[in-house]
C-alpha positions in Angstrom: -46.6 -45.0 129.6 -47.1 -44.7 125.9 -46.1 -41.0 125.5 -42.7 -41.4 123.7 -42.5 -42.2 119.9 -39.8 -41.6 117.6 -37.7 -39.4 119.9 -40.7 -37.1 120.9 -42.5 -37.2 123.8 -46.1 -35.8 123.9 -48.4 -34.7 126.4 -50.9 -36.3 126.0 -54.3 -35.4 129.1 -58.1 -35.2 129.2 -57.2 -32.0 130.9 -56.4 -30.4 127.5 -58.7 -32.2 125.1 -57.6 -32.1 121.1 -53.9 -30.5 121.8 -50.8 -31.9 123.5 -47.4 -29.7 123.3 -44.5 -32.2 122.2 -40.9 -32.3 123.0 -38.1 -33.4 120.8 -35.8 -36.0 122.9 -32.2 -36.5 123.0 -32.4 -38.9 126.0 -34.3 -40.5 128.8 -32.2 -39.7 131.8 -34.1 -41.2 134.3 -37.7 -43.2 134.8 -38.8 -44.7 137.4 -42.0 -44.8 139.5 -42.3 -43.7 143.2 -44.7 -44.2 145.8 -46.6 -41.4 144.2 -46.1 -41.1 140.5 -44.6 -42.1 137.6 -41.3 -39.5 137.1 -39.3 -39.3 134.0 -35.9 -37.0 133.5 -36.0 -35.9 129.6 -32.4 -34.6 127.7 -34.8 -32.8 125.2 -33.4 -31.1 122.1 -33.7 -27.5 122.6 -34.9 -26.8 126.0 -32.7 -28.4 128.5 -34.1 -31.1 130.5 -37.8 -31.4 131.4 -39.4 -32.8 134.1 -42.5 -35.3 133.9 -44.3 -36.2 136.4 -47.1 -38.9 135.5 -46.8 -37.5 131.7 -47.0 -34.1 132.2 -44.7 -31.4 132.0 -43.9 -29.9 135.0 -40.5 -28.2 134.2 -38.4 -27.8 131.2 -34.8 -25.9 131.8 -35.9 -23.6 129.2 -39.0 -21.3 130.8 -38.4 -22.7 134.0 -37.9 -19.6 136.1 -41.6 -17.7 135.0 -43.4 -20.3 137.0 -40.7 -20.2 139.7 -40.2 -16.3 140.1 -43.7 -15.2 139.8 -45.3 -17.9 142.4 -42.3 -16.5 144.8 -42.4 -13.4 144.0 -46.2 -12.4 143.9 -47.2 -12.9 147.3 -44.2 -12.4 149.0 -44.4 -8.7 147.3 -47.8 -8.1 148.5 -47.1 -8.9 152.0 -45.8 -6.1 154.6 -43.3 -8.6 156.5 -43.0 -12.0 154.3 -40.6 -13.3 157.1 -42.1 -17.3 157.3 -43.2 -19.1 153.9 -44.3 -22.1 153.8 -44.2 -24.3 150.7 -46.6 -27.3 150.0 -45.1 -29.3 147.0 -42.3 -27.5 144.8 -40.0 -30.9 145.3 -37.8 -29.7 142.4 -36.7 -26.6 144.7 -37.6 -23.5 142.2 -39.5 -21.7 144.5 -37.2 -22.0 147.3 -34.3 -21.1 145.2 -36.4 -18.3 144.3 -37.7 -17.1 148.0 -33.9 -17.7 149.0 -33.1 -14.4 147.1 -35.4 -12.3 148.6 -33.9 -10.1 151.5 -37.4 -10.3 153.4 -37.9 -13.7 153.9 -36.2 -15.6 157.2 -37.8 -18.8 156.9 -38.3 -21.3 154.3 -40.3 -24.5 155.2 -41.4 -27.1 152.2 -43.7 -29.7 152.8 -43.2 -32.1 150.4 -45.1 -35.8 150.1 -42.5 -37.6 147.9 -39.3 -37.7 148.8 -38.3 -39.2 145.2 -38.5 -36.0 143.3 -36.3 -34.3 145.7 -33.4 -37.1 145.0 -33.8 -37.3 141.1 -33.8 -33.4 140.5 -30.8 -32.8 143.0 -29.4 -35.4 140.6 -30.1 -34.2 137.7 -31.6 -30.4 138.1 -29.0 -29.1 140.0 -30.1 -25.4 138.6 -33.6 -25.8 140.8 -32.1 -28.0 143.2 -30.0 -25.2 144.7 -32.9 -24.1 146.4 -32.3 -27.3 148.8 -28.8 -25.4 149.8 -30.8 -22.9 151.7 -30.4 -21.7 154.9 -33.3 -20.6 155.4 -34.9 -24.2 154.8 -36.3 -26.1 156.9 -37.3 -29.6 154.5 -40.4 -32.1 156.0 -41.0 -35.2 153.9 -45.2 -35.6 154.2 -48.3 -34.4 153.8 -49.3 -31.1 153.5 -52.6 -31.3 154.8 -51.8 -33.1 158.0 -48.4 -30.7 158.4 -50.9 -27.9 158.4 -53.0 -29.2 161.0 -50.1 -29.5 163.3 -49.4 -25.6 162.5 -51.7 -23.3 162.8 -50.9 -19.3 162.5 -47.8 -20.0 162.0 -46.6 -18.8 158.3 -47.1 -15.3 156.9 -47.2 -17.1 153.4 -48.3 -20.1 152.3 -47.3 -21.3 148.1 -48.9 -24.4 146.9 -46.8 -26.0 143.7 -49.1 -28.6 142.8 -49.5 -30.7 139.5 -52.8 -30.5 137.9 -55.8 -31.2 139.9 -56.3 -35.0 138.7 -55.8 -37.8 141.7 -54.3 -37.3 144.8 -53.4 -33.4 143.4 -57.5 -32.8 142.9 -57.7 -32.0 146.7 -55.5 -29.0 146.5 -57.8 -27.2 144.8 -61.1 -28.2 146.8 -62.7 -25.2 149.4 -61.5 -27.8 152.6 -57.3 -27.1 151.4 -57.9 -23.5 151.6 -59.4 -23.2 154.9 -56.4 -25.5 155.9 -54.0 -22.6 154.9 -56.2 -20.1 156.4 -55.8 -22.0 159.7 -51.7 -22.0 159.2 -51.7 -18.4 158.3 -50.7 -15.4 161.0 -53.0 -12.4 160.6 -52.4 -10.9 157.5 -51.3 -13.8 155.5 -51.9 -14.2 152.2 -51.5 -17.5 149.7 -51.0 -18.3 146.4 -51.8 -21.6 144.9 -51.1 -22.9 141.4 -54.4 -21.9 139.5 -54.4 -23.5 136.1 -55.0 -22.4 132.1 -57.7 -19.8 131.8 -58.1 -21.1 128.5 -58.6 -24.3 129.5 -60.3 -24.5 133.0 -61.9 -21.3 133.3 -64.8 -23.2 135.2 -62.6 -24.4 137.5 -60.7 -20.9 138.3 -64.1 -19.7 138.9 -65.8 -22.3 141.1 -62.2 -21.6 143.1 -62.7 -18.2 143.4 -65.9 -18.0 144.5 -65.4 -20.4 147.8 -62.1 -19.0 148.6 -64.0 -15.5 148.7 -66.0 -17.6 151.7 -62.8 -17.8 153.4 -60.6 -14.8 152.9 -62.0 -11.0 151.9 -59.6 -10.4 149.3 -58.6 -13.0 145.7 -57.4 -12.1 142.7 -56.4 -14.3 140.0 -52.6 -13.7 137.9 -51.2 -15.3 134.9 -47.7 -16.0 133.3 -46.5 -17.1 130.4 -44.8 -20.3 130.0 -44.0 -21.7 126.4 -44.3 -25.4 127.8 -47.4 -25.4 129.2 -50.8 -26.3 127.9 -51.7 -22.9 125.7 -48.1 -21.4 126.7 -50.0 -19.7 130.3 -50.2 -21.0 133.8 -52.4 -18.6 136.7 -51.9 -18.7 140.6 -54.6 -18.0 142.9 -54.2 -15.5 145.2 -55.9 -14.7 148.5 -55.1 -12.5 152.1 -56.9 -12.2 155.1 -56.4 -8.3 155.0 -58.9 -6.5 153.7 -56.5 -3.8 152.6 -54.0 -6.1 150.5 -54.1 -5.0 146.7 -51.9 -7.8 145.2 -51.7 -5.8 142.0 -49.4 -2.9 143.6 -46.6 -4.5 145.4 -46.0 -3.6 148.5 -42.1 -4.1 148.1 -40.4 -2.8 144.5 -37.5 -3.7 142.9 -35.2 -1.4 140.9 -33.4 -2.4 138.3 -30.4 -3.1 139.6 -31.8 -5.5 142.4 -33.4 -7.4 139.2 -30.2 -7.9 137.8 -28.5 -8.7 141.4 -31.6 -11.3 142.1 -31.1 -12.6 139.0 -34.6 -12.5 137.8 -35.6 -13.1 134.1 -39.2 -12.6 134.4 -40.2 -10.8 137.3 -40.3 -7.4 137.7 -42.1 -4.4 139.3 -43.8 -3.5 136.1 -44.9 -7.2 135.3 -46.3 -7.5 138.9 -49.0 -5.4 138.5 -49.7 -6.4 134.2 -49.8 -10.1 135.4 -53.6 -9.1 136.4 -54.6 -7.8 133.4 -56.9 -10.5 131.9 -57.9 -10.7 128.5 -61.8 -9.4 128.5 -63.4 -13.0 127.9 -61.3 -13.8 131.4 -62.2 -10.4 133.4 -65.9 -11.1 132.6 -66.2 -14.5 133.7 -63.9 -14.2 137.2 -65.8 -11.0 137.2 -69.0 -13.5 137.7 -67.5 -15.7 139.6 -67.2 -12.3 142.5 -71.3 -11.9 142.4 -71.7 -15.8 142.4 -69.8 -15.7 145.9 -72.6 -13.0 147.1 -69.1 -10.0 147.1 -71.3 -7.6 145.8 
């Protein structure tokens, strides 16, 4: 993988045509391929160490915890009882570190295919890997699709933490995935799923929305910023299968003081409900996207 050159590594993907974000490197900690993918442990120069994951950046140390606290935090906020989430990917443990924190959740069960990035970020992520030292986990090495099959309304949230939808990762984001998690889901349950760059793959965000509006009455789309991915800004997906959820006024707040006693850095009461607020070029087209899926 020709992505390193004179101590920098770029990200280079068709995904983002004409623009790659680069990374200063001190040292290659680890890379090796797995069963699955290509995963490389980075010492970069000024933020911490990044994880790559078939060239692509899926962590750095630096702006890890936006990604992690809002995919937690979103839907486990807009849910009335968030007692059993299920996690499909997240092998570096962010989002169960995250979920770990928050005094409404029971259960924590992660589905993750490769075993691999589990070991290597235990290793050498030990700040994301805490999430492993749960007790509210419950870890399956597999599948997610066939672990879902084998559990229907079982989990009052489901979070997927996939890579970007190229390869095996392209059939997280396909209308058959999400009436998977519809199947898993108790009554009531709501999802969020990594939803991708609106300024890059605004096409796809709407061809998402407008099947998963076949599948549950109410989806919303949120973003948050994160420095190291492409254009600095990463969405989620979110759907329930109550009619009455309005993901952008949480149902559970947090004062100040729990923000500092959770530890949080980007989540907040406040920034729940911004994180909706789409520029107008956005609003318009996912506004489309609604009348496309026959909403109004």
């Amino acid at each position: 993988m020709d992505v390193l050159r004179k101590n920098w590594f770029s990200e280079i993907n068709a995904l983002w045509p004409g623009q790659c974000m680069s990374l200063e490197v001190k040292e290659v900690l680890y890379h090796e391929k797995s069963a699955f993918q290509d995963i490389m442990i980075l010492q970069t120069m000024n933020h911490g160490k990044a994880l790559i994951l078939d060239g692509v950046i899926q962590l750095t140390e630096a702006d890890e915890f936006s990604y992690q606290e809002m995919m937690a935090m979103l839907p486990v906020n807009s849910h009335p009882n968030p007692e059993s989430v299920l996690i499909v990917g997240g092998g570096d443990g962010g989002i169960a570190r995250e979920l770990d924190k928050h005094p409404g959740v029971k259960r924590i069960v992660m589905c993750e295919i490769d075993e691999k990035v589990i070991e290597v970020s235990k290793t050498y992520l030990p700040k994301l890997a805490k999430g492993f030292e749960s007790s509210k986990l419950e870890l399956h090495i597999g599948d997610g699709f066939e672990f879902m099959k084998n559990h229907k309304n079982e989990f009052d949230i489901i979070i997927t933490d996939s890579s970007d939808p190229v390869g095996p990762a392209m059939s997280l984001f396909e209308k058959e995935y999400f009436e998977l998690m519809r199947y898993s889901l108790r009554e009531g349950g709501v999802i969020c799923s990594q939803g991708e760059c609106m300024w890059l793959h605004l096409e796809l965000i709407k061809d998402i929305q407008t099947f998963c509006r076949q599948i549950f009455p109410v989806v919303d789309y949120a973003y948050m910023p994160v420095p190291t991915y492409p254009s600095g800004q990463i969405g989620c997906i979110l759907c329930s299968t109550n009619p009455k959820t309005n993901f952008r006024k949480p149902l559970r707040t947090f004062s100040d003081e729990e923000v500092e006693q959770m530890n949080l850095k980007c989540y907040n009461t406040e920034f729940h409900s911004a994180c909706f607020a789409l520029p107008q070029f956005a609003k318009k087209a996912l506004q489309v996207s609604v009348v496309n899926g026959k909403n109004h």
